[in-house]
LORO-653638 format. One record per atom (N, C-alpha, C): residue in one letter; atom name; chain; z, y, x. Coordinates in pm, 1 decimal, always signed. Example, Ala and Ser with C-alpha at 12.3 -4.5 7.8 and 13.67 -1.06 7.14 Angstrom:
// residues 2
<r><rest>a</rest><atom>N</atom><kette>A</kette><zz>+780.0</zz><yy>-569.0</yy><xx>+1319.0</xx></r>
<r><rest>a</rest><atom>CA</atom><kette>A</kette><zz>+780.0</zz><yy>-450.0</yy><xx>+1230.0</xx></r>
<r><rest>a</rest><atom>C</atom><kette>A</kette><zz>+780.0</zz><yy>-330.0</yy><xx>+1320.0</xx></r>
<r><rest>s</rest><atom>N</atom><kette>A</kette><zz>+708.0</zz><yy>-225.0</yy><xx>+1285.0</xx></r>
<r><rest>s</rest><atom>CA</atom><kette>A</kette><zz>+714.0</zz><yy>-106.0</yy><xx>+1367.0</xx></r>
<r><rest>s</rest><atom>C</atom><kette>A</kette><zz>+787.0</zz><yy>+3.0</yy><xx>+1290.0</xx></r>
//
This chain:
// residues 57
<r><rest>x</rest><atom>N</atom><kette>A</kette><zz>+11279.4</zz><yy>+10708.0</yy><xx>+7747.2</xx></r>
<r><rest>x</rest><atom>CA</atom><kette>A</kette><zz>+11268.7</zz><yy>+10664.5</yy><xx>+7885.1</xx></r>
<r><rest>x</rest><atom>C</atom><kette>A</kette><zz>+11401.9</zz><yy>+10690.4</yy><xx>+7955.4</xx></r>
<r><rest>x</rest><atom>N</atom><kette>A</kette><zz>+11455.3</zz><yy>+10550.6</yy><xx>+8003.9</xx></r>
<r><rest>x</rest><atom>CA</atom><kette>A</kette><zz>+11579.7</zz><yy>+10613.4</yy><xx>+8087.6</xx></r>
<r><rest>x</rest><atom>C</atom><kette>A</kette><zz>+11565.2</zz><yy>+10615.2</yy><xx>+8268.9</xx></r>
<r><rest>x</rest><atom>N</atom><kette>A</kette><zz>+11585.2</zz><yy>+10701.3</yy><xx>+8293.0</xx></r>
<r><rest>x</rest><atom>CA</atom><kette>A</kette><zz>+11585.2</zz><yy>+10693.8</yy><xx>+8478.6</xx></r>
<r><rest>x</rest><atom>C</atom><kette>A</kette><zz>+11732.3</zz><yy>+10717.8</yy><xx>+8507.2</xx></r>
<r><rest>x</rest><atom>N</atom><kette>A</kette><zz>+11802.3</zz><yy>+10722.0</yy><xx>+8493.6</xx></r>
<r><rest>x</rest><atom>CA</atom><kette>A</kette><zz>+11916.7</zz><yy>+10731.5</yy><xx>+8532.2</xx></r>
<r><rest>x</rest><atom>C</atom><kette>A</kette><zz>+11942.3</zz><yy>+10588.8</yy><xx>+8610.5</xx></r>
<r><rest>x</rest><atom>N</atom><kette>A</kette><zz>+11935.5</zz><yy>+10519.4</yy><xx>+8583.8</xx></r>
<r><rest>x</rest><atom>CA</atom><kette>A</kette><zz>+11914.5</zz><yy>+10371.0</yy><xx>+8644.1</xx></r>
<r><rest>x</rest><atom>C</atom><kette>A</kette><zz>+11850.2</zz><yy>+10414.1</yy><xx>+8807.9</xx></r>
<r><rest>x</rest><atom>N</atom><kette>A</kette><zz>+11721.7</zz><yy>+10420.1</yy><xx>+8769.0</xx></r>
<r><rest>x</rest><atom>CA</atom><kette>A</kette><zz>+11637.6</zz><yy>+10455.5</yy><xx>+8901.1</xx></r>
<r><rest>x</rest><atom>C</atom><kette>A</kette><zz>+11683.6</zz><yy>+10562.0</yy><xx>+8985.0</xx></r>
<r><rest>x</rest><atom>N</atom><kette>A</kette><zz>+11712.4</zz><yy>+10617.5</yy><xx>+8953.4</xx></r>
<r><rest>x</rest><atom>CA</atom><kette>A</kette><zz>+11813.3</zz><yy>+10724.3</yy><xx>+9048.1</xx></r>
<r><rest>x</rest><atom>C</atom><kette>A</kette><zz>+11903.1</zz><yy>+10668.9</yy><xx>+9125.7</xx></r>
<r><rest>x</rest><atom>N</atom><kette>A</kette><zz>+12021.1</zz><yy>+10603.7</yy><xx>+9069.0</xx></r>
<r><rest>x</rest><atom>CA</atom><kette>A</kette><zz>+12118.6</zz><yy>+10567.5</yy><xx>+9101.7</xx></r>
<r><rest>x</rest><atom>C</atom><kette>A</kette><zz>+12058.7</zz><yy>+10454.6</yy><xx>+9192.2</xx></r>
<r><rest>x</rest><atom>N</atom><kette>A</kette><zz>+11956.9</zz><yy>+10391.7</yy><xx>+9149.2</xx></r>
<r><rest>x</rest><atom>CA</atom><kette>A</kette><zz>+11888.0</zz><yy>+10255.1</yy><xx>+9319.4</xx></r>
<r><rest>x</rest><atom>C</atom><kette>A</kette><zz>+11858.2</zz><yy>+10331.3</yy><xx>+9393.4</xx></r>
<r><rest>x</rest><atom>N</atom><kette>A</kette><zz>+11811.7</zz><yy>+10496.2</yy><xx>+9403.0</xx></r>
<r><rest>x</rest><atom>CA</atom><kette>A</kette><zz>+11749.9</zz><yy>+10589.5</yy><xx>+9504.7</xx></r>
<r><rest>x</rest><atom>C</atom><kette>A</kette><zz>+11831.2</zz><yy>+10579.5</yy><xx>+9605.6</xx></r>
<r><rest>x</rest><atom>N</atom><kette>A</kette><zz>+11960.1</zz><yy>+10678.0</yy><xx>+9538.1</xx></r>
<r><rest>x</rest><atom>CA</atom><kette>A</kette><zz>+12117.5</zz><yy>+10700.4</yy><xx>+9608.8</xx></r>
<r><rest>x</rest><atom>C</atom><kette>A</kette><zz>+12145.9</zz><yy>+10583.2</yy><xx>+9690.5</xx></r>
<r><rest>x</rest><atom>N</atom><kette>A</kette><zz>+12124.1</zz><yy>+10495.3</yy><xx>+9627.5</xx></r>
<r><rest>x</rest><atom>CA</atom><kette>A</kette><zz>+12195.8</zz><yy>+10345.0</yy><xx>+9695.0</xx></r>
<r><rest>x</rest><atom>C</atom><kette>A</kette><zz>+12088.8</zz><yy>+10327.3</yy><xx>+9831.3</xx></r>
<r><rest>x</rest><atom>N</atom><kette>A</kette><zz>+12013.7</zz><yy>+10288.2</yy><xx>+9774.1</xx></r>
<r><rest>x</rest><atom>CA</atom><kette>A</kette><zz>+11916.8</zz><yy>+10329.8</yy><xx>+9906.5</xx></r>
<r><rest>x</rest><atom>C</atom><kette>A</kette><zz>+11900.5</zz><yy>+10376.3</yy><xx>+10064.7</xx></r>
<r><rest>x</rest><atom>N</atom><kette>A</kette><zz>+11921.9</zz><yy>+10492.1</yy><xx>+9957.6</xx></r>
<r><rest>x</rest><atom>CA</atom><kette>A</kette><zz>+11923.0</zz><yy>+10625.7</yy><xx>+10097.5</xx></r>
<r><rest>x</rest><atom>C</atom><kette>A</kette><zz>+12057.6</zz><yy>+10576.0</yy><xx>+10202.6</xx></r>
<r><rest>x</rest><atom>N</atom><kette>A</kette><zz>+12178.9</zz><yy>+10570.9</yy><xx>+10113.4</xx></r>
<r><rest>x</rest><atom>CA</atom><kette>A</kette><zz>+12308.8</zz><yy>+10580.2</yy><xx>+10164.3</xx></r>
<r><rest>x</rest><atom>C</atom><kette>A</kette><zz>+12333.2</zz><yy>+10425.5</yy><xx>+10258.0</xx></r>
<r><rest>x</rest><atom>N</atom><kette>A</kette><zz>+12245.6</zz><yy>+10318.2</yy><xx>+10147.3</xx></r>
<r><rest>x</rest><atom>CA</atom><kette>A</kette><zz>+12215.5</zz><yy>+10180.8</yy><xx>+10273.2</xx></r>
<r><rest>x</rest><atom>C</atom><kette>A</kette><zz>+12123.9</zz><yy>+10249.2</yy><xx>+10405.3</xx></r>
<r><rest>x</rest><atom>N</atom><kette>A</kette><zz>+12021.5</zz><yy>+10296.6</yy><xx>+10388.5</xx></r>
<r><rest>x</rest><atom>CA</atom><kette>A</kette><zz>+11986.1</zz><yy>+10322.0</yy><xx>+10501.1</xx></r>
<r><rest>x</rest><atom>C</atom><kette>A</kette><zz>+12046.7</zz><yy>+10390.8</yy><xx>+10592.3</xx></r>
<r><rest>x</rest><atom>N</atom><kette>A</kette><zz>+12107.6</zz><yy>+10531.6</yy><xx>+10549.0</xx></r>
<r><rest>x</rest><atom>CA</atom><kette>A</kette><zz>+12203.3</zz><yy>+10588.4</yy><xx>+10660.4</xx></r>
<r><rest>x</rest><atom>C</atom><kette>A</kette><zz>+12291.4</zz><yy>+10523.0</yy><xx>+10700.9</xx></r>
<r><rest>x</rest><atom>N</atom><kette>A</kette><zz>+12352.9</zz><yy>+10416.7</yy><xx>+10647.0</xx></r>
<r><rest>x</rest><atom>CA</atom><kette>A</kette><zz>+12470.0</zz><yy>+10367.0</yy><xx>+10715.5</xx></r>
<r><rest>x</rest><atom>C</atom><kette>A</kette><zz>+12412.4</zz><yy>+10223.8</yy><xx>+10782.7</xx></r>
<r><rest>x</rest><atom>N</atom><kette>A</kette><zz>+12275.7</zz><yy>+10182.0</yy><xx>+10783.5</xx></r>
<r><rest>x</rest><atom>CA</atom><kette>A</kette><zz>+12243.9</zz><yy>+10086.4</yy><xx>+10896.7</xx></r>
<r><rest>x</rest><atom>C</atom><kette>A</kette><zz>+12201.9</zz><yy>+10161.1</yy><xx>+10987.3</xx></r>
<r><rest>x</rest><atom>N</atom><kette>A</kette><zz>+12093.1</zz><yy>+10306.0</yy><xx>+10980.6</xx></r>
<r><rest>x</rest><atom>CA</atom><kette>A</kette><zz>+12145.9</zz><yy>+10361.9</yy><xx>+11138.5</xx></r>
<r><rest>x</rest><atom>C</atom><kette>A</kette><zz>+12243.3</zz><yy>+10406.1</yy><xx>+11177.6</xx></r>
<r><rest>x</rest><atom>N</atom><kette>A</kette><zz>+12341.0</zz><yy>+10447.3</yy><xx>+11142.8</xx></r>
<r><rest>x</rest><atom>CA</atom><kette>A</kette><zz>+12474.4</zz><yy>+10430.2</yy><xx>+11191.4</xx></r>
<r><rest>x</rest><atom>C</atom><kette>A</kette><zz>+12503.4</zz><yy>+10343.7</yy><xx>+11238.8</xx></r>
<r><rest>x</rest><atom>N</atom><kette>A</kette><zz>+12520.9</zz><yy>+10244.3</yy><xx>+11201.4</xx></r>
<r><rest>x</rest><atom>CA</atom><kette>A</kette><zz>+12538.6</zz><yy>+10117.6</yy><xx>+11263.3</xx></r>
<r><rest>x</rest><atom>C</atom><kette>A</kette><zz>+12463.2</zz><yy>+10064.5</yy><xx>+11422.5</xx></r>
<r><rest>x</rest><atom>N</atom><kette>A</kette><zz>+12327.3</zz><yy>+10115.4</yy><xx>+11378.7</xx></r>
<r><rest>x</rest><atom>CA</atom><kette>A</kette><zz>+12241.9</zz><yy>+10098.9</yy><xx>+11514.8</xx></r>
<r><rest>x</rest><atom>C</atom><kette>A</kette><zz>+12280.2</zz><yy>+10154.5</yy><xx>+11599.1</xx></r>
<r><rest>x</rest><atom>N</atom><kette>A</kette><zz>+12308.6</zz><yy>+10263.8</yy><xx>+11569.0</xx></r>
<r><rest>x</rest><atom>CA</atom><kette>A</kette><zz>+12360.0</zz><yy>+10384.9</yy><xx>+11696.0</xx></r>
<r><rest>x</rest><atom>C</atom><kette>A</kette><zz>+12468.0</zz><yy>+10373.9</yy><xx>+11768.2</xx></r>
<r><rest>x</rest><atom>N</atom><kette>A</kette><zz>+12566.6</zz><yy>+10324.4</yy><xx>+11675.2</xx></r>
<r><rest>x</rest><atom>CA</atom><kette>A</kette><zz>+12700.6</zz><yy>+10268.5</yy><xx>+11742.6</xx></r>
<r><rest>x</rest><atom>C</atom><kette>A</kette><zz>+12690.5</zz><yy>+10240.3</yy><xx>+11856.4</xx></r>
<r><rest>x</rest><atom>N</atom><kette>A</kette><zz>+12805.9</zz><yy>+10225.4</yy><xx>+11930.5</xx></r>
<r><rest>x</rest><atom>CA</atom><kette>A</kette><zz>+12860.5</zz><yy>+10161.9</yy><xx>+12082.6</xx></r>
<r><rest>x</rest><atom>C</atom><kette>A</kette><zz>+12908.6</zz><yy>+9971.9</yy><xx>+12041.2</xx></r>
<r><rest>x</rest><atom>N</atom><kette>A</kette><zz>+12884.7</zz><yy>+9935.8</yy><xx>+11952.6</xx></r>
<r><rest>x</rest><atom>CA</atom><kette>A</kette><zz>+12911.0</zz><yy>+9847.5</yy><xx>+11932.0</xx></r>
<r><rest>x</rest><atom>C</atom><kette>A</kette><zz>+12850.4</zz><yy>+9711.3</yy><xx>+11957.6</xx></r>
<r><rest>x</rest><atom>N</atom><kette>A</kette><zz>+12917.4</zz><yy>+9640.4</yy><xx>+11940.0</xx></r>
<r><rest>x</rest><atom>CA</atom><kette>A</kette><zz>+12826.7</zz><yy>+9489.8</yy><xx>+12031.7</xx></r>
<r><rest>x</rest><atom>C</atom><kette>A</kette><zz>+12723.1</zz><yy>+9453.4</yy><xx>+11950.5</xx></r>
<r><rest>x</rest><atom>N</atom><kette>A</kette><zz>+12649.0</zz><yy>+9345.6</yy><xx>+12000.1</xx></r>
<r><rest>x</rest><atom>CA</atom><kette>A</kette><zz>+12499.1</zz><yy>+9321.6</yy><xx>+11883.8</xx></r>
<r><rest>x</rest><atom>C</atom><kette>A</kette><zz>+12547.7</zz><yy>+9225.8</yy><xx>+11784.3</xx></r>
<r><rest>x</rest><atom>N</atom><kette>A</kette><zz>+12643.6</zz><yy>+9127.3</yy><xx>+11784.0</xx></r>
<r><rest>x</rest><atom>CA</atom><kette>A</kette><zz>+12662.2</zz><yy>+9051.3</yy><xx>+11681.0</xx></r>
<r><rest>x</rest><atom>C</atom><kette>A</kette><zz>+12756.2</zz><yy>+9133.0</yy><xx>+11605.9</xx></r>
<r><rest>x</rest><atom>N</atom><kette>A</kette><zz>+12845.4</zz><yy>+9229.3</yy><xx>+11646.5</xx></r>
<r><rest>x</rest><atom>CA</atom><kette>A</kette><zz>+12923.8</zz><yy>+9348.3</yy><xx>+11527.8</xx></r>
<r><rest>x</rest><atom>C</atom><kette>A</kette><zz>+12826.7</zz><yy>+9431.9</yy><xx>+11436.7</xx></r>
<r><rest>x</rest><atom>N</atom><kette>A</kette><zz>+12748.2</zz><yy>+9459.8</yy><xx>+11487.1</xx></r>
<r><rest>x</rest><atom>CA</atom><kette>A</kette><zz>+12620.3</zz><yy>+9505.2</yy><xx>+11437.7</xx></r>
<r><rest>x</rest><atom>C</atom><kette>A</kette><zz>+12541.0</zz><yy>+9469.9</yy><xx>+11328.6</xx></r>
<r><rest>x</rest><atom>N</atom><kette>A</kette><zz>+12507.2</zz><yy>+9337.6</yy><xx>+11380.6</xx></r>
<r><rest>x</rest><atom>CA</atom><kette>A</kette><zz>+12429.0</zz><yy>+9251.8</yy><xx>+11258.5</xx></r>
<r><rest>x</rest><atom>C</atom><kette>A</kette><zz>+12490.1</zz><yy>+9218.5</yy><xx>+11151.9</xx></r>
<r><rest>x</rest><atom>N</atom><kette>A</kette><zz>+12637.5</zz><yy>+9179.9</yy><xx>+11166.4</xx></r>
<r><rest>x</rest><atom>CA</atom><kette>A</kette><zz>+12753.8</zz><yy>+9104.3</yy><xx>+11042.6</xx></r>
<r><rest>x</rest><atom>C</atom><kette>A</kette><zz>+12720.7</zz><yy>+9244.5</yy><xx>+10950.1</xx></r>
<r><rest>x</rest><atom>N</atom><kette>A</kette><zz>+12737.7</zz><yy>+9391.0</yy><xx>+11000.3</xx></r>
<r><rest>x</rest><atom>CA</atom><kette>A</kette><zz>+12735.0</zz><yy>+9521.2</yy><xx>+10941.8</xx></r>
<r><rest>x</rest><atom>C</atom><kette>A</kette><zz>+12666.3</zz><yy>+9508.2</yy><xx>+10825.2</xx></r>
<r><rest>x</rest><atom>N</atom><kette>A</kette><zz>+12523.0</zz><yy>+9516.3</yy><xx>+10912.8</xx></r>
<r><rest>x</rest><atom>CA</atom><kette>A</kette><zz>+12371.1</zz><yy>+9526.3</yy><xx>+10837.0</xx></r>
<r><rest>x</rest><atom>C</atom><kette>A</kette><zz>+12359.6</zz><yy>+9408.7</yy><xx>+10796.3</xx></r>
<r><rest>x</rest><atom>N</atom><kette>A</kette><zz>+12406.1</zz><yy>+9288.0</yy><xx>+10802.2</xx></r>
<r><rest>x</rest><atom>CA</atom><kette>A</kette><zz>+12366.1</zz><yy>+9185.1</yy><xx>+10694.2</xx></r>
<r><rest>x</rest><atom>C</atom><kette>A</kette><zz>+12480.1</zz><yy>+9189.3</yy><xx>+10549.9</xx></r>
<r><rest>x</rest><atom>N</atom><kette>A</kette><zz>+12599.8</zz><yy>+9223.6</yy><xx>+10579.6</xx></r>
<r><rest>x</rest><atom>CA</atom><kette>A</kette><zz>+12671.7</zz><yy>+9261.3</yy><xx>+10432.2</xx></r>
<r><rest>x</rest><atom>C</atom><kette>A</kette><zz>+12630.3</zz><yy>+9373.3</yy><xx>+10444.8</xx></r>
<r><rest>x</rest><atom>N</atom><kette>A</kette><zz>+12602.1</zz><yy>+9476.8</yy><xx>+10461.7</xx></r>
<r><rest>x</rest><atom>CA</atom><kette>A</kette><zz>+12490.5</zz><yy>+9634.8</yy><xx>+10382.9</xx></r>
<r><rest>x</rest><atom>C</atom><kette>A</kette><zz>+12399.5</zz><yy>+9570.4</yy><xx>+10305.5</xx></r>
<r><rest>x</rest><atom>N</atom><kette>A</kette><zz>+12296.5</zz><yy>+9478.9</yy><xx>+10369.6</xx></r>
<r><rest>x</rest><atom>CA</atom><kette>A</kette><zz>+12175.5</zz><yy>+9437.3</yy><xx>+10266.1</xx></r>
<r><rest>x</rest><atom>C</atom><kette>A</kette><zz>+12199.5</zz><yy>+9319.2</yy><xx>+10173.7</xx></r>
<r><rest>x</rest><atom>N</atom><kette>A</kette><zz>+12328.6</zz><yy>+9238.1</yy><xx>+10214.3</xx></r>
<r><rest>x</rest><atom>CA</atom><kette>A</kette><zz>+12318.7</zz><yy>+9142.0</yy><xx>+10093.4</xx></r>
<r><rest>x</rest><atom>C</atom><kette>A</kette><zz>+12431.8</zz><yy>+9228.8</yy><xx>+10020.3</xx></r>
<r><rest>x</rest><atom>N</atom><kette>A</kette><zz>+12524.1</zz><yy>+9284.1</yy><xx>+9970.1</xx></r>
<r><rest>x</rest><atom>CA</atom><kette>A</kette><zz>+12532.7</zz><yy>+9374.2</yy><xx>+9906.7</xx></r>
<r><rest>x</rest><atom>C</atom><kette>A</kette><zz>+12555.1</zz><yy>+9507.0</yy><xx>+9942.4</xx></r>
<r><rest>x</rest><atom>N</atom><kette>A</kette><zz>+12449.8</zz><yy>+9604.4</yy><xx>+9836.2</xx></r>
<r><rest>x</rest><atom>CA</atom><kette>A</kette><zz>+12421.1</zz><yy>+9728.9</yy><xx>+9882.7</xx></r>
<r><rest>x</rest><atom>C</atom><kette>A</kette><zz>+12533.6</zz><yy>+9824.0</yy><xx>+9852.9</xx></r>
<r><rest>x</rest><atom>N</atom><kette>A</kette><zz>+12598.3</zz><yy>+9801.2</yy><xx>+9734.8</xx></r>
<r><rest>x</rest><atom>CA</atom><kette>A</kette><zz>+12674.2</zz><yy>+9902.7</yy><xx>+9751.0</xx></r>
<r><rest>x</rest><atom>C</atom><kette>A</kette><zz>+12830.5</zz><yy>+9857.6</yy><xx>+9783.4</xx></r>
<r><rest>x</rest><atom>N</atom><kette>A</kette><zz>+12875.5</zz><yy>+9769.1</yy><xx>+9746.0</xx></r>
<r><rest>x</rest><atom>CA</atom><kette>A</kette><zz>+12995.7</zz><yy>+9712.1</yy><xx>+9817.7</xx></r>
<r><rest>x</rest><atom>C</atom><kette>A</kette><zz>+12980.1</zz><yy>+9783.5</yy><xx>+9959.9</xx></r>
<r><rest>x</rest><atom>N</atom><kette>A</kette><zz>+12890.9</zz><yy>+9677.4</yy><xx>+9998.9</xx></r>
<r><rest>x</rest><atom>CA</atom><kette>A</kette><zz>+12863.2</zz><yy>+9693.0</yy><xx>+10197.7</xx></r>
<r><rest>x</rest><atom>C</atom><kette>A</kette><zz>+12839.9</zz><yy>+9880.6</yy><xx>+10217.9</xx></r>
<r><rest>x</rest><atom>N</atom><kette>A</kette><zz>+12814.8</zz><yy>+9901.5</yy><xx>+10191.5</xx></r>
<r><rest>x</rest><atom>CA</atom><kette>A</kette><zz>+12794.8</zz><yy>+10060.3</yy><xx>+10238.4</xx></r>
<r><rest>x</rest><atom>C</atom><kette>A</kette><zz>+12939.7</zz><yy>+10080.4</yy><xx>+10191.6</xx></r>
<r><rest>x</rest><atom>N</atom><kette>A</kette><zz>+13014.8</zz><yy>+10098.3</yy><xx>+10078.1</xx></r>
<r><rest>x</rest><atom>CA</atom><kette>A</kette><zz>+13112.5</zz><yy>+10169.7</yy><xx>+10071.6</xx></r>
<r><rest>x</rest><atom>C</atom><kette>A</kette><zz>+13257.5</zz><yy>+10101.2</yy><xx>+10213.7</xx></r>
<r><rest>x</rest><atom>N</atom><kette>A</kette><zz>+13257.3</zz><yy>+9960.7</yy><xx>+10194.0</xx></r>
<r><rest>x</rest><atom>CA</atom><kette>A</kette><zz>+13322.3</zz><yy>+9901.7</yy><xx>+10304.7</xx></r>
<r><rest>x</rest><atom>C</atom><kette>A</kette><zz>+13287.0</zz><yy>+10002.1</yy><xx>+10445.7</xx></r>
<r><rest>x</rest><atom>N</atom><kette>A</kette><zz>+13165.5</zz><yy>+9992.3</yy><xx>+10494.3</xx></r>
<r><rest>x</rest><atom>CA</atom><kette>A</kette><zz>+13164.3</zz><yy>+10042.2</yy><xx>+10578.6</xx></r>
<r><rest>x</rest><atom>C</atom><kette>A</kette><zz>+13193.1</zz><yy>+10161.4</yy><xx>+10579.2</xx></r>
<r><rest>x</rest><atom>N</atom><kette>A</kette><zz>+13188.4</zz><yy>+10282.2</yy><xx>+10498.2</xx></r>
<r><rest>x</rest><atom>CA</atom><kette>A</kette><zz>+13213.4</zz><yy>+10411.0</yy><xx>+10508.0</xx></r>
<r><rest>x</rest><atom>C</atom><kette>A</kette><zz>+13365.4</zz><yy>+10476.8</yy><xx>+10514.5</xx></r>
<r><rest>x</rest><atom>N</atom><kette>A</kette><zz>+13435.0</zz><yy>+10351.5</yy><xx>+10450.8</xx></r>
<r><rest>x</rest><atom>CA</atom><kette>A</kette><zz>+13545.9</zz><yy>+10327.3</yy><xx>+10401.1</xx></r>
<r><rest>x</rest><atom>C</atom><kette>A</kette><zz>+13652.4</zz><yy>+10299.7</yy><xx>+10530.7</xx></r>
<r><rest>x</rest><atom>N</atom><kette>A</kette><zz>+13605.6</zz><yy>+10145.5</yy><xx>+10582.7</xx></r>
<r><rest>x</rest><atom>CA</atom><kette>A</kette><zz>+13672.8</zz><yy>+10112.8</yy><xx>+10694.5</xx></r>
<r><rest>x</rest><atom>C</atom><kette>A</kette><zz>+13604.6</zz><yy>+10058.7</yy><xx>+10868.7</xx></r>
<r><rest>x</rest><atom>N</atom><kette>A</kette><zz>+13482.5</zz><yy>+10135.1</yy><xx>+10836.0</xx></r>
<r><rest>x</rest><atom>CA</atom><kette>A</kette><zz>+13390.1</zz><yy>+10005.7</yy><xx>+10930.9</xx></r>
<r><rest>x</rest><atom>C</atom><kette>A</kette><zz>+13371.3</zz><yy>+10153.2</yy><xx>+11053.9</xx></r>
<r><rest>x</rest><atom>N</atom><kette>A</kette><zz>+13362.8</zz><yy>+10271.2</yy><xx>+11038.3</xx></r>
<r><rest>x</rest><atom>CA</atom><kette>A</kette><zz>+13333.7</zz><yy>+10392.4</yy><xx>+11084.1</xx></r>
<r><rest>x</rest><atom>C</atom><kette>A</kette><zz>+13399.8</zz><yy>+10378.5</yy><xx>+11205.2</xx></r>
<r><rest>x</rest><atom>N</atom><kette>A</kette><zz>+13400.7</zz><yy>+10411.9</yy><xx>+11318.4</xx></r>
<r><rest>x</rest><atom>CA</atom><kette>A</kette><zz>+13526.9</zz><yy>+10404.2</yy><xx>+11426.0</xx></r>
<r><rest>x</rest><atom>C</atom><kette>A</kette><zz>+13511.7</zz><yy>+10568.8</yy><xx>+11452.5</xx></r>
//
């Protein structure tokens, strides 16, 4: 049985979700917002690392 796989979708997960409330919370406008959380969910880990990377203010 391998889970190592399933783990690693956990992580991804979690770390998409913290970084769309981040995003929510922001001071930022509503269409900066959405572009965020729509590359976070169409890709999960690209989009999270982008944002953690350069999207943070």
């Amino acid at each position: 049985m391998y889970i190592g796989g399933g783990l690693i979708s956990i992580i991804v997960l979690i770390l998409d979700l913290i970084a769309i409330v981040e995003v929510l919370q922001s001071g930022r406008a509503v269409m900066e917002k959405l572009l965020w959380i729509l590359l976070i969910l169409l890709l999960p880990l690209f989009g999270v690392l982008l944002y953690f990377l350069i999207g943070r203010k």
